[in-house]
Every structure is written in structure tokens, then in C-alpha cells.
C-alpha positions as CSV (number, residue, x, y, z in Angstrom):
1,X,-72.6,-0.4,-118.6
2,X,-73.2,1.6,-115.2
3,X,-76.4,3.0,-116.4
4,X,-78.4,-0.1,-117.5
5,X,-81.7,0.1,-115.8
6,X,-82.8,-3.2,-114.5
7,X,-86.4,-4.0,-113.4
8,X,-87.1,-6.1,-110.4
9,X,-90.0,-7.2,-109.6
10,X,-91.3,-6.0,-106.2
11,X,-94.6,-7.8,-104.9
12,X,-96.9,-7.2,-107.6
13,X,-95.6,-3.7,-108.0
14,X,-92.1,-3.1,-111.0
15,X,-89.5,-0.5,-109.5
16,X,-86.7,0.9,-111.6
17,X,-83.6,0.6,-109.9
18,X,-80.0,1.9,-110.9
19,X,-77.1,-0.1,-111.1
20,X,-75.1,2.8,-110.6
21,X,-76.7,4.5,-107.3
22,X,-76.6,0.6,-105.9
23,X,-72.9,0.0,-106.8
24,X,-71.9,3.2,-105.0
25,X,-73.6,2.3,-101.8
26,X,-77.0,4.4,-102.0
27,X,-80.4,3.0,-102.4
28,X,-83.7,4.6,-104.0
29,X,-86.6,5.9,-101.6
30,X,-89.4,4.0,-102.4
31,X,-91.8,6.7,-101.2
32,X,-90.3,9.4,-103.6
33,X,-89.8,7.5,-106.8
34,X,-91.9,4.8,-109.0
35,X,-93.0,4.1,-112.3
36,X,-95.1,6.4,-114.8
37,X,-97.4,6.0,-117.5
38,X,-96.9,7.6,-121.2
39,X,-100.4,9.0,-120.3
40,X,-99.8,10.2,-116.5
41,X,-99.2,14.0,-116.1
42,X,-95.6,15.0,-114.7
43,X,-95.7,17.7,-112.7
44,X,-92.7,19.3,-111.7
45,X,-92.5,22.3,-109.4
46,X,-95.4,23.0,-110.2
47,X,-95.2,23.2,-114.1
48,X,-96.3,20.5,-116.3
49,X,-93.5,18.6,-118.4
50,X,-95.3,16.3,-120.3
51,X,-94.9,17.7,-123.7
52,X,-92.6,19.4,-126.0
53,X,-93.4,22.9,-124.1
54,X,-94.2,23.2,-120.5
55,X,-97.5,24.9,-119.6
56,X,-98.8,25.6,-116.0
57,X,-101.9,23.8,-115.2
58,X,-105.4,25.5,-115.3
59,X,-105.9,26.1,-111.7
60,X,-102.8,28.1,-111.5
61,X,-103.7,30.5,-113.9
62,X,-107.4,30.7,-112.6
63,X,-105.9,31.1,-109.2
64,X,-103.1,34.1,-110.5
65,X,-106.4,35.5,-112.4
66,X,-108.9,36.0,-109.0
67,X,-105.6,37.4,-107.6
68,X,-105.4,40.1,-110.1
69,X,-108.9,40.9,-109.9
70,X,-108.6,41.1,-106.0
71,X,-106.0,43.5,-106.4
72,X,-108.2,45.5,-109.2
73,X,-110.7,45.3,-106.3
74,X,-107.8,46.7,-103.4
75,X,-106.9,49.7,-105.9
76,X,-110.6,50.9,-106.2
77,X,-109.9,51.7,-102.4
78,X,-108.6,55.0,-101.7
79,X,-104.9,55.1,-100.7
80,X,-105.4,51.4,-100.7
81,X,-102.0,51.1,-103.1
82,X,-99.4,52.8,-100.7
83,X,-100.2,50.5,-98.2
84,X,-97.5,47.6,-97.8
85,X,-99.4,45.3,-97.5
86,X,-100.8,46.2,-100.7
87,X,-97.2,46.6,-102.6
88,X,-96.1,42.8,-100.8
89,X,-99.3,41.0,-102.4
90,X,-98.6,43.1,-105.6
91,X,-94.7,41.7,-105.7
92,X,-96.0,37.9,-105.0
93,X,-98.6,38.3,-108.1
94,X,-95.6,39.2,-110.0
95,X,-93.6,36.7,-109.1
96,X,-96.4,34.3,-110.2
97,X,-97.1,35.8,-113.3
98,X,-93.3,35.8,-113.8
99,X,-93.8,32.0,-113.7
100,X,-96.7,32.3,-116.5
101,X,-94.4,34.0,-119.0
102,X,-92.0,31.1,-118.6
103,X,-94.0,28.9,-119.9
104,X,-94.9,30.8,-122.7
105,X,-98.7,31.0,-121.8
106,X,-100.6,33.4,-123.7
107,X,-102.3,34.8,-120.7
108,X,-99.4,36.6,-119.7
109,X,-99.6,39.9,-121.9
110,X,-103.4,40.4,-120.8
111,X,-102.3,39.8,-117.1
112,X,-99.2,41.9,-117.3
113,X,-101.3,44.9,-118.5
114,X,-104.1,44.4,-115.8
115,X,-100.9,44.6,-113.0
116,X,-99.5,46.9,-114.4
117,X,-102.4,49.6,-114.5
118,X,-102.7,49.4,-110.5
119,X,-99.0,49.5,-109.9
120,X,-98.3,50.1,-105.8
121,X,-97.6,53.9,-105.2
122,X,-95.5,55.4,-102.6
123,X,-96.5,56.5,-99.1
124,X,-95.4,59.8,-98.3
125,X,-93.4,58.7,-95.1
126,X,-91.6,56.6,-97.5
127,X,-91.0,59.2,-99.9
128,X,-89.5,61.5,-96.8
129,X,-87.6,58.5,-95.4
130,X,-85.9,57.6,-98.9
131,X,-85.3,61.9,-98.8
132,X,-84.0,61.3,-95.5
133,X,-81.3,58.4,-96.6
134,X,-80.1,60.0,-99.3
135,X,-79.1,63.0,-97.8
136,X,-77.5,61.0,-95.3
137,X,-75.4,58.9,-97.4
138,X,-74.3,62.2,-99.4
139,X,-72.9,63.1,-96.2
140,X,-71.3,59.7,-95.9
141,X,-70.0,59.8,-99.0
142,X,-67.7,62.1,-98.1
143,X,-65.5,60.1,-95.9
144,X,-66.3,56.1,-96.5
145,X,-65.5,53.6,-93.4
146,X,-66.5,50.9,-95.0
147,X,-66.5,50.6,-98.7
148,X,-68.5,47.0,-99.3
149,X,-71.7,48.2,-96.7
150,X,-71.3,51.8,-98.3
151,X,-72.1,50.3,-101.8
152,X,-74.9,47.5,-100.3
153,X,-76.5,51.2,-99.0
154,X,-76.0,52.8,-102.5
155,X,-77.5,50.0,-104.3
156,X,-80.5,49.3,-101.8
157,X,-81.1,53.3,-102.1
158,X,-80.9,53.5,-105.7
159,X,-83.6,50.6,-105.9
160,X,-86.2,52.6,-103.3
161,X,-85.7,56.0,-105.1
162,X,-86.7,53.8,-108.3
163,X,-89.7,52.9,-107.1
164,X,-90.7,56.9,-106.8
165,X,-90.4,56.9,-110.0
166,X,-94.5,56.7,-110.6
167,X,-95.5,58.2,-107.7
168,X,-92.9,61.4,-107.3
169,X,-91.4,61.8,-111.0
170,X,-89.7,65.2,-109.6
171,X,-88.2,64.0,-106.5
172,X,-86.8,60.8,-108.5
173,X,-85.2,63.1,-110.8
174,X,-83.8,65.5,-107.4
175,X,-82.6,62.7,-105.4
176,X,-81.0,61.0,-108.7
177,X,-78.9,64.2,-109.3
178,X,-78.2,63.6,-104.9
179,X,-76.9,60.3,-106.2
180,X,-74.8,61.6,-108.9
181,X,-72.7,63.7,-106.9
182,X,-72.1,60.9,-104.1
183,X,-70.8,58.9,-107.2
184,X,-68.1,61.7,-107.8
185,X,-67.2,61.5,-104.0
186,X,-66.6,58.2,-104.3
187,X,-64.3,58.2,-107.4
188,X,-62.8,61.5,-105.6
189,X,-61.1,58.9,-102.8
């Protein structure tokens, strides 16, 4: 059989060793591999496998917790959560509680409703400059030179004016109606 594992006794150490990564030429990186006990813990990017169900160790979720709460902190500041800065820390504490709900941690509903209270708002440069681009790509619309960068614009801009959603409900709604019509262009050519 090619995947019998034989042990060979190294110094006073026992590596596992493959007879099927030696018989095709490759060897095993001693640095990066050895041999684990039943009782070890088995991290794996960062998420615990030892068990039937992964779980995240407790520093992680202490760590994603005093993150939220810095944030809570930051949106107690005024104008604090139209800042980018602001909106870039709130995307990575996402992302990390994205990670929590993975694993099926029962942290993550109290978390997610602490995030999502002090949502990032838009600036109002943004909001003009989002104004700005759609109008623009209306006028594109008409007469596409390139149809693959036309729709990468389209779906980049239909993203931003999602995100004024919170902040501007009435220009979300104007500037979806602006997107409408440069969907009918489209379909026009």
C-alpha cells in the first residue's frame, strides 16, 4: 500500500514519514511537521480543531470584544463614524466576527448587534462624489466603449450608493432610479 505510514526512529525523537511523498522523490520538512499528542491542542489558521466542532480560542474573542468596545468608544465622538479610518477598522472587526460565526460561537449574535448599532456613516464628500459618478456613468451609458470596464464601474457604483443607504435613504432611492435608466441604455445597444 502507498499510504502505510512507517515510523523511524530519529535520535530519540519518532517522525512520521510517508511512503508515498518518499517514493515520488519529495521529503518531509522537519521544521514544519512532527508528532502530536491526543491531549495537545491543534490549531489551525487560527481555529482550534481538536474536537467534533471548531471553536476559536479565548483570546480571540476577548481581543474581537475590546475591539468592539473601542469602536463603541470611536462612535461616542462626533463625526467620528464618517471618518475612513473609522469605516476600515469597522470592515476588519467584521471580518473577524465573520470568523466567530463560523465556528458557531455563541458570542456572535451579541457582537453582531453591538456592530451593528454604530454602523460607519457617510461623509458628505462621499455622498457628492458617488452623485458625481453616477451622473457620469448615465452619460456613459449612452454610448459604451468598453463593455467589461463599463460593468466593473456599474457594479463598484452600485456597491457605494449601497452604502448611503443609512446615512442618505433619499438619495439611495434618487441615484437607484439614475441606475435604472443606465440599465435600459444598456439593453437599448
Amino acid at each position: 500500500m502507498d499510504t502505510i505510514l512507517k515510523a523511524v526512529a530519529s535520535g530519540s525523537r519518532w517522525v512520521c514519514r510517508t511512503v508515498t511523498i518518499e517514493r515520488n522523490g519529495f521529503t518531509i520538512n522537519e521544521s514544519k511537521s512532527g508528532t502530536l499528542r491526543d491531549t495537545g491542542l491543534i490549531d489551525v489558521f487560527g481555529i482550534r480543531v481538536n474536537g467534533a466542532i471548531p471553536r476559536t480560542p479565548q483570546n480571540y474573542s476577548k481581543n474581537l470584544r475590546r475591539k468592539i468596545y473601542q469602536l463603541e468608544e470611536f462612535a461616542k465622538i462626533p463625526n467620528e463614524r464618517k471618518q475612513e479610518g473609522y469605516r476600515a477598522s469597522w470592515n476588519s472587526t467584521s471580518g473577524r466576527l465573520a470568523k466567530l460565526k463560523r465556528t458557531s460561537s455563541g458570542k456572535y449574535r451579541t457582537y453582531r448587534k453591538r456592530l451593528n448599532k454604530i454602523k460607519p456613516l457617510t461623509h458628505e464628500r462621499d455622498a457628492r462624489r458617488i452623485k458625481a459618478k453616477t451622473r457620469r456613468l448615465l452619460v456613459d451609458s449612452e454610448k459604451v466603449q468598453n463593455p467589461e470596464a463599463f460593468k466593473k464601474r456599474y457594479q463598484k457604483l452600485m456597491h457605494e450608493i449601497g452604502s448611503l443607504k443609512s446615512t442618505y435613504p433619499a438619495l439611495n432611492i434618487s441615484l437607484k432610479s439614475l441606475m435604472a435608466k443606465i440599465r435600459e441604455n444598456i439593453a437599448e445597444q
